[in-house]
C-alpha positions in Angstrom: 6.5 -100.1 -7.6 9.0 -98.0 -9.3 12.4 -98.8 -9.8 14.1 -97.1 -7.0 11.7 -98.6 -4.9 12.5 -101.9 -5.5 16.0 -101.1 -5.1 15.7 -100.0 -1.7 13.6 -102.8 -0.8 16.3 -105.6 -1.6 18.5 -102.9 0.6 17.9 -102.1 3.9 20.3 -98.6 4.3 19.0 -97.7 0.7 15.5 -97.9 1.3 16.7 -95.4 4.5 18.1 -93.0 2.1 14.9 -93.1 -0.2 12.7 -92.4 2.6 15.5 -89.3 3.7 15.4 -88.0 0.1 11.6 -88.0 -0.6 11.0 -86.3 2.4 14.2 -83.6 1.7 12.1 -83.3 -1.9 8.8 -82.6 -0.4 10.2 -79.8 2.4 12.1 -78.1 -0.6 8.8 -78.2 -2.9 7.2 -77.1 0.1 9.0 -74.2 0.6 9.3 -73.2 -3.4 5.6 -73.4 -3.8 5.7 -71.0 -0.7 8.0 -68.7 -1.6 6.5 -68.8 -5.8 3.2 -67.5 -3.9 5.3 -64.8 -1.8 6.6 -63.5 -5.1 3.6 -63.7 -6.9 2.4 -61.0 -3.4 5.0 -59.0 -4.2 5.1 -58.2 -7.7 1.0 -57.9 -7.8 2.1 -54.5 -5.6 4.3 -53.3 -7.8 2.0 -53.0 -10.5 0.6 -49.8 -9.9 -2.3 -48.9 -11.9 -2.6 -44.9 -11.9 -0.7 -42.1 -10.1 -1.4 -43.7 -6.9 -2.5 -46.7 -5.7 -3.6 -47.9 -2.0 -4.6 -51.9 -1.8 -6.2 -52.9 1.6 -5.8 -56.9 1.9 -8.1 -57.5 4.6 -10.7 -55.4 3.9 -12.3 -51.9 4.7 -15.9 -50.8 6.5 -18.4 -48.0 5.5 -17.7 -44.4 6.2 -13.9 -44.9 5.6 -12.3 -41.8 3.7 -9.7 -42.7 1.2 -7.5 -39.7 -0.1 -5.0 -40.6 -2.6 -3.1 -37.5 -4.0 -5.5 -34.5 -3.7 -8.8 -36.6 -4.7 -11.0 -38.1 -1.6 -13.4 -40.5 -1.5 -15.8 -41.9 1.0 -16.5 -46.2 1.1 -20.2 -47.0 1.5 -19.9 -50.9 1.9 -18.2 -53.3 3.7 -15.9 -55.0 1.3 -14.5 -57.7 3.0 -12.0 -59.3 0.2 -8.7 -57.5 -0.6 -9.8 -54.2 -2.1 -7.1 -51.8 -4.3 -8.3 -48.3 -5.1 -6.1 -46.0 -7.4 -6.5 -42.7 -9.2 -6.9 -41.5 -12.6 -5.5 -38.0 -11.9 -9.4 -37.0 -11.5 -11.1 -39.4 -8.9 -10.8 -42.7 -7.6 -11.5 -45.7 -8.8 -12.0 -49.5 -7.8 -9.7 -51.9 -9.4 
C-alpha cells in the first residue's frame, strides 16, 4: 500500500479525491498515448521517399494501375497490409 493510499484510507473525502485523480491520470494518459500514435501517422506521411509517393493503408487488389508522375505500373497481388509505392524518377518501386 503506498503512502497516499494509506492516507486516504484514514480519510474518507481523501480517499475520494485519490480515486478522482487516478482516474483524471489514466484518461489524460489515455489520450496522450492516442494522440503520440496520431503523430507518429502523420509524420510517417511526410517522409516521402522519391519524387512521388502514394501509401494505400488498407490495402490494394490485382490488376490495379498505379501512375505516379509519368511512370505506370500494374499490381499483381493482393497485398492486404498498408502498402507505399514511390518513384525513383525511372519506375516504381515498393517501399
Amino acid at each position: 500500500m503506498s503512502l497516499l493510499e494509506m492516507v486516504a484510507a484514514s480519510e474518507p473525502e481523501k480517499k475520494e479525491e485519490l480515486y478522482k485523480t487516478k482516474e483524471e491520470f489514466d484518461f489524460f494518459r489515455k489520450n496522450l498515448k492516442m494522440l503520440y500514435e496520431k503523430q507518429k501517422r502523420s509524420i510517417s506521411y511526410l517522409r516521402a521517399k522519391g519524387e512521388g509517393e502514394l501509401v494505400i493503408s488498407q490495402g490494394v487488389y490485382p490488376k490495379v494501375q498505379v501512375t505516379i508522375k509519368n511512370d505506370t505500373f500494374w499490381t499483381t497481388e493482393q497485398k492486404l497490409a498498408p502498402v507505399t509505392y514511390y518513384t525513383n524518377g525511372r519506375e516504381i518501386e515498393t517501399a
